[in-house]
N, C-alpha and C positions, 0 to 999 in steps of 0.2 A: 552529424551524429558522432563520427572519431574525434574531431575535438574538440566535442562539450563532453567526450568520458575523457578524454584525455586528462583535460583539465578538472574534471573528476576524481580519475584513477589517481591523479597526482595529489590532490589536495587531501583523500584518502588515507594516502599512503604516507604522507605528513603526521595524519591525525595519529597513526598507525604506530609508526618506527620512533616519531620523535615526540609524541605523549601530549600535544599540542591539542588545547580545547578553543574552537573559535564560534564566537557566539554573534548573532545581529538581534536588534530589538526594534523594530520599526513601528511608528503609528499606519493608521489603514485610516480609511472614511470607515467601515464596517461601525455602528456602535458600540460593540463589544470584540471583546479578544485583541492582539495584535500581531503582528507579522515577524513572529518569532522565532528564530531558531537555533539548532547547536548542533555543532559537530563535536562529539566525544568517542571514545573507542568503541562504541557498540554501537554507532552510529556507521563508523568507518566500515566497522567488518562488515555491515549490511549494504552498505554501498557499492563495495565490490563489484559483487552482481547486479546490484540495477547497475553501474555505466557497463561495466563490460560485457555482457550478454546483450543489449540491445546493441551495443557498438557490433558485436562480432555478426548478430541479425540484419543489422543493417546493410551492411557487406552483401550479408548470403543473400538479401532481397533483393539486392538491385540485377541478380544471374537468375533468380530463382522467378520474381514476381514483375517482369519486364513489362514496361507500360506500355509498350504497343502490344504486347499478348493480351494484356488483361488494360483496355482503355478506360474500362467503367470503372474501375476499383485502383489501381494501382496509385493515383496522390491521396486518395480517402483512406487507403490501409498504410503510406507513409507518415501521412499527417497523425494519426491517431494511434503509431505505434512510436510517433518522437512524445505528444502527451503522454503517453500511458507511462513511459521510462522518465521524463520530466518531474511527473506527479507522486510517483514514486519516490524519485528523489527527496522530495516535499515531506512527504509522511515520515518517511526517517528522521529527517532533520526537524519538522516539526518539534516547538515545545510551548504551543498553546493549541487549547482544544477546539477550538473555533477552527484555528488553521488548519488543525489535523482534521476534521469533520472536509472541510472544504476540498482538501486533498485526496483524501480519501474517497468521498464521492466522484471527482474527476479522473481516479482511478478507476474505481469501477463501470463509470462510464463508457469509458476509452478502450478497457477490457471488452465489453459488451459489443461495442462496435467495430473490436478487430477479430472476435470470435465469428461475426456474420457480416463480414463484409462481403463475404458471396450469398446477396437478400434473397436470389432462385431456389438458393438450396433448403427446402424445406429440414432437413435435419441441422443444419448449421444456426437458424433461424429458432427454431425448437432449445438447443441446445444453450442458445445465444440470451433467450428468455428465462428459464432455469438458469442461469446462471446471475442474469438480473436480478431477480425474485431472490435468492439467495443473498446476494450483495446487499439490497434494501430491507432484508429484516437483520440483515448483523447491526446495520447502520443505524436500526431500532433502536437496539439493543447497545449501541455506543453510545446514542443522543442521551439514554437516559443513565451508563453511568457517569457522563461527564455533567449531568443536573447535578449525582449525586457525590462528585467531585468538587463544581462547585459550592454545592453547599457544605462540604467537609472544609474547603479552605477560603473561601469566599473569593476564589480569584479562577481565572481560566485558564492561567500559565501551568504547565503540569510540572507540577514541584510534590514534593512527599507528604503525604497524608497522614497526618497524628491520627494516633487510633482513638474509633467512633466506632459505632453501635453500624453505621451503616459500611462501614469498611469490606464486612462479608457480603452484602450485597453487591457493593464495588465489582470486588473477585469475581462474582458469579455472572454478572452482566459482561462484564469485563472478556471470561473464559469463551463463554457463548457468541458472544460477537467476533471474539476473534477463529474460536474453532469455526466458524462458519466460513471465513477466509480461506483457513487451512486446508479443511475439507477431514477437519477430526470427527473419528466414527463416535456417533453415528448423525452428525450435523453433517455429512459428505455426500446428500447426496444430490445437489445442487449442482459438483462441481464437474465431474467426471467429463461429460459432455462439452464444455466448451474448447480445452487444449484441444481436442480428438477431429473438430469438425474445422479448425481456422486453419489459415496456410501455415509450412512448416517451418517458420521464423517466428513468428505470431504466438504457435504452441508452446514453442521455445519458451518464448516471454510469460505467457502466462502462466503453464505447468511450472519453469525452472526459477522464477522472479517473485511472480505476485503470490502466488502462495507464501513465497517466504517472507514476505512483507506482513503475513498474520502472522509468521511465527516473531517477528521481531516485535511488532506491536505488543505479545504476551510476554515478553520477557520486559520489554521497556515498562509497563506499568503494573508489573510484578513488582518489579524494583522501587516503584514507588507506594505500596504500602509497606504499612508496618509489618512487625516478626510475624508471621504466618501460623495457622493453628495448624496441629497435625492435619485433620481431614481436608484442609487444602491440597495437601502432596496427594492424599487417597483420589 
């Protein structure tokens, strides 16, 4: 985990100081989409915090969540707190929707299964559910502005959208899926529960990271409509 952020934080901080845009464009088997992505400044600032927070988690876990203390849980809540900071990674860099959906969904997966990695604890478990349920109606609400992405530009790559009649719809599927990430009032109340019940590196990760992984999401495909009407801002 120190260093895959290492070589994170580094590449980062390239994109960062020295204005550096690096891009990859790959085919997939998938029939649709491809395995694309970009590192640009708003990419980097976001990055920060997924390497470095789970790097510095993973430290604190290995004193904090010792596998002979905890034998049933402790490679199940490593393994799925290196995806969750992994897939992360992903969603930022992400610049098609296919890939972002993919990403995205194994983020919240991975969230859900380090919020109740202790399955005895009926509150953990409770919390770990709600917080699922949350995660799969944002993901609703993405799948369908990214149809309606699609059909604004006939492709999956998320590039900027001429203005269309369906543009405000965009916004508003757009807003909704990702406040549901964030835990914007009053779509918040999904989320509260899960940091509160996981181990306390875990918490970390998901109150300090993943929420801010919605707030990057709103900003990244802000940027890509067009000039915004006032009652957007309202």
């Amino acid at each position: 985990a120190l260093v895959g952020a290492g070589v994170g934080l580094w590449a980062a901080g390239r994109c960062l100081i020295l204005g550096e845009t690096t891009a990859l464009d790959a085919a997939w088997l998938l029939p649709f989409g491809s395995f694309r992505l970009k590192a640009d400044a708003l990419a980097a600032v976001f990055l920060v915090p997924v390497f470095l927070i789970p790097a510095l988690g993973s430290v604190y876990g290995m004193g904090y969540w010792r596998a002979r203390e905890h034998p049933g849980t402790a490679r199940a809540l490593q393994f799925h707190y290196g995806i969750l900071a992994a897939s992360m990674a992903v969603v930022v860099l992400a610049q098609d929707s296919v890939l972002f959906l993919i990403s995205w969904e194994v983020m919240a997966l991975s969230a859900y299964l380090l919020a109740t990695v202790e399955s005895t604890d009926p509150a953990a478990c409770k919390a770990g559910w709600m917080y699922l349920i949350g995660a799969h109606v944002g993901a609703v609400f993405l799948i369908a502005m990214f149809a309606l992405l699609y059909r604004s530009t006939g492709s999956f790559a998320l590039v900027a959208i001429p203005p269309a009649k369906v543009v405000p719809a965009i916004f508003l599927l757009g807003l909704i899926a990702f406040a549901l990430k964030v835990g914007l009032v009053p779509l918040h109340l999904f989320l509260p529960g899960a940091p509160a019940t996981g181990p306390s590196h875990a918490s970390a990760l998901l109150s300090g990271v993943v929420y801010k992984v919605g707030i990057y999401g709103l900003i990244r495909f802000c940027g890509l409509l067009p000039t915004p009407p006032m009652w957007w801002g309202g």
